[in-house]
PLY file of the C-alpha trace (Angstrom):
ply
format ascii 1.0
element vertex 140
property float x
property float y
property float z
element edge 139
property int vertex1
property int vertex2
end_header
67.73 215.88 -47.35
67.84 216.47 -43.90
70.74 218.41 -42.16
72.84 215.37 -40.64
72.81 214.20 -44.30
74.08 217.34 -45.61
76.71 217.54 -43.08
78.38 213.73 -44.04
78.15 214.93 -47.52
79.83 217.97 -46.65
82.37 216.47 -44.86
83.25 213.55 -46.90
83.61 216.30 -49.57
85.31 218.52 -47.86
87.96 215.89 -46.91
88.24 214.98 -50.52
88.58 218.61 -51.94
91.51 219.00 -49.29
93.57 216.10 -50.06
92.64 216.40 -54.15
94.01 220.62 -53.46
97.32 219.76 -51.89
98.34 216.67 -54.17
97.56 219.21 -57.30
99.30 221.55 -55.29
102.26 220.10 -54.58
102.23 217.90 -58.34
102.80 221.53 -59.53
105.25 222.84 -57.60
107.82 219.31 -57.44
106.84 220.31 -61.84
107.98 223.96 -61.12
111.02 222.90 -59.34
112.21 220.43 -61.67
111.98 217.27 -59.10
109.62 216.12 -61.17
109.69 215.77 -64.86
107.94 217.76 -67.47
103.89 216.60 -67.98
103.72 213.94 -70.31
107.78 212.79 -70.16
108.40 209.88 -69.09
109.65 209.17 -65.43
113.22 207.07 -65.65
113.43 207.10 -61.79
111.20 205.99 -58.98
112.29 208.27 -56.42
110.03 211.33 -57.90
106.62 208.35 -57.63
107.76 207.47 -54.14
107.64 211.10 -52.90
104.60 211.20 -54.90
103.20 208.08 -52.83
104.32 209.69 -49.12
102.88 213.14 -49.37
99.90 211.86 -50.99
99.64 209.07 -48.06
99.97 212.16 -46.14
97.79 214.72 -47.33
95.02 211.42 -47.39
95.25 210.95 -43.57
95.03 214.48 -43.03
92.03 214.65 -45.55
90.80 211.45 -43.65
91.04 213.73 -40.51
88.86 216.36 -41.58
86.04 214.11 -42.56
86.27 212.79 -39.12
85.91 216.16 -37.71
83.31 217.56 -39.54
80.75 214.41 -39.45
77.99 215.02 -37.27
78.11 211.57 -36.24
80.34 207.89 -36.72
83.71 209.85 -38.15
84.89 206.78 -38.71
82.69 205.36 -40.62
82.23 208.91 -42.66
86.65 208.59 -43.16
85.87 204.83 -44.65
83.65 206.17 -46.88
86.22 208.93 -48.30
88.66 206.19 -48.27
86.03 203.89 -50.45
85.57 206.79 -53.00
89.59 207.24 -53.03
89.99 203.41 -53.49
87.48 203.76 -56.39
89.34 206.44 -58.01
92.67 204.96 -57.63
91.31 201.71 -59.09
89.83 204.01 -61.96
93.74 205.19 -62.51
94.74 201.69 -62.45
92.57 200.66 -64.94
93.07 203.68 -67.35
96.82 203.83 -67.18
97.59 199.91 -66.98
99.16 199.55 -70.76
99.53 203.49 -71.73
103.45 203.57 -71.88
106.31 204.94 -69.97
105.19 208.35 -69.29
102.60 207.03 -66.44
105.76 205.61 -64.72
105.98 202.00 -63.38
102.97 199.96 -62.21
103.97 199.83 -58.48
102.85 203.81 -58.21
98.91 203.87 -59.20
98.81 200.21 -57.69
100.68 201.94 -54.10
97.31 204.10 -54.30
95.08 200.98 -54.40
96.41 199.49 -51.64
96.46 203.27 -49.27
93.52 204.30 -49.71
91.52 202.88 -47.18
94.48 202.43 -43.94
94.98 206.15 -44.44
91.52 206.85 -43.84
91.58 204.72 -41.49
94.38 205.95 -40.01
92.96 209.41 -40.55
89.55 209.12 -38.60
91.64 207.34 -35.55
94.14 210.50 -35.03
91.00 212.42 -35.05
89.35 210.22 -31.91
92.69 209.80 -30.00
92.91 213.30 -30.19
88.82 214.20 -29.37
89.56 211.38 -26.25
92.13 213.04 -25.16
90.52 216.88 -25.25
87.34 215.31 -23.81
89.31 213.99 -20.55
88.06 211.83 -18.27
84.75 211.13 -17.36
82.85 212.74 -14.62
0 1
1 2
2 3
3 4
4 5
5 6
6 7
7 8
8 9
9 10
10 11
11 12
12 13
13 14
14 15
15 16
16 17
17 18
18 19
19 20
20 21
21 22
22 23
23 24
24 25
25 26
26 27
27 28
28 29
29 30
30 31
31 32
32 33
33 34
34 35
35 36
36 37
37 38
38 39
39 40
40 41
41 42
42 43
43 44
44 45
45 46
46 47
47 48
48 49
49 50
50 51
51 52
52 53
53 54
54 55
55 56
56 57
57 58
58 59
59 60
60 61
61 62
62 63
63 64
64 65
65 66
66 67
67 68
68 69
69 70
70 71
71 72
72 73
73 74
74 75
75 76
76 77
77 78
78 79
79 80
80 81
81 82
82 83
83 84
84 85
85 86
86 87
87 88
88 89
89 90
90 91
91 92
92 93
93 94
94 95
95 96
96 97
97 98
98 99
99 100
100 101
101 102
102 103
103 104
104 105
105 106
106 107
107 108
108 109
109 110
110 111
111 112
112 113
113 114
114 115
115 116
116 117
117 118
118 119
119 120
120 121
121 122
122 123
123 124
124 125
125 126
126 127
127 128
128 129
129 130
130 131
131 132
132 133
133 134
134 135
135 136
136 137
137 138
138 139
């Protein structure tokens, strides 16, 4: 592998290992403070999934964002590609909770990370060139 290639893989990773950290993250703490029910109970009320939905929309730009930054070339296309492998996942959590019962919470949630996945990358890799544009100023 040549170094341009280790650099997307690190920075698709990295993107991925810093959205995946703060989701956990946070998952844990809305547990520990009791906005969220116990693992495994079921969730009677939407309002805990559609937090769930918005930070995780959240920390997936901002994951999106570091992928951009750390490619050594195309960020966009490097952010599309984290967004691809968070599309597959989501579809993989889809698939495995479709019919497992009330403590997976309504359909709308896992289906709400379907349809994110790839505008937040997306969205992700274009804060990061708006922002390089406007460091790089104008041309000489």
């Amino acid at each position: 592998m040549n170094s341009n290639t280790l650099k997307s893989v690190g920075a698709v990773f990295t993107g991925a290992f810093v959205a995946i950290l703060l989701s956990v993250g946070t998952d844990a703490l809305m547990h520990m403070i009791h906005m969220f029910p116990r693992i495994g109970e079921p969730i009677s009320d939407s309002r805990p999934l559609a937090i769930a939905t918005a930070y995780r929309g959240i920390y997936g730009i901002f994951g999106a964002y570091i992928t951009a930054w750390m490619a050594p070339q195309r960020p966009m296309l490097h952010a599309m590609i984290l967004g691809s492998l968070g599309l597959l996942a989501s579809v993989a959590g889809v698939v495995a909770t479709w019919d497992k019962g009330p403590e997976y919470g309504p359909r709308w949630y896992p289906i709400s990370l379907v349809v994110l996945a790839l505008p937040q990358s997306w969205l992700g890799a274009k804060i990061f060139e708006i922002t390089r544009d406007r460091h790089a100023g104008p041309a000489h």
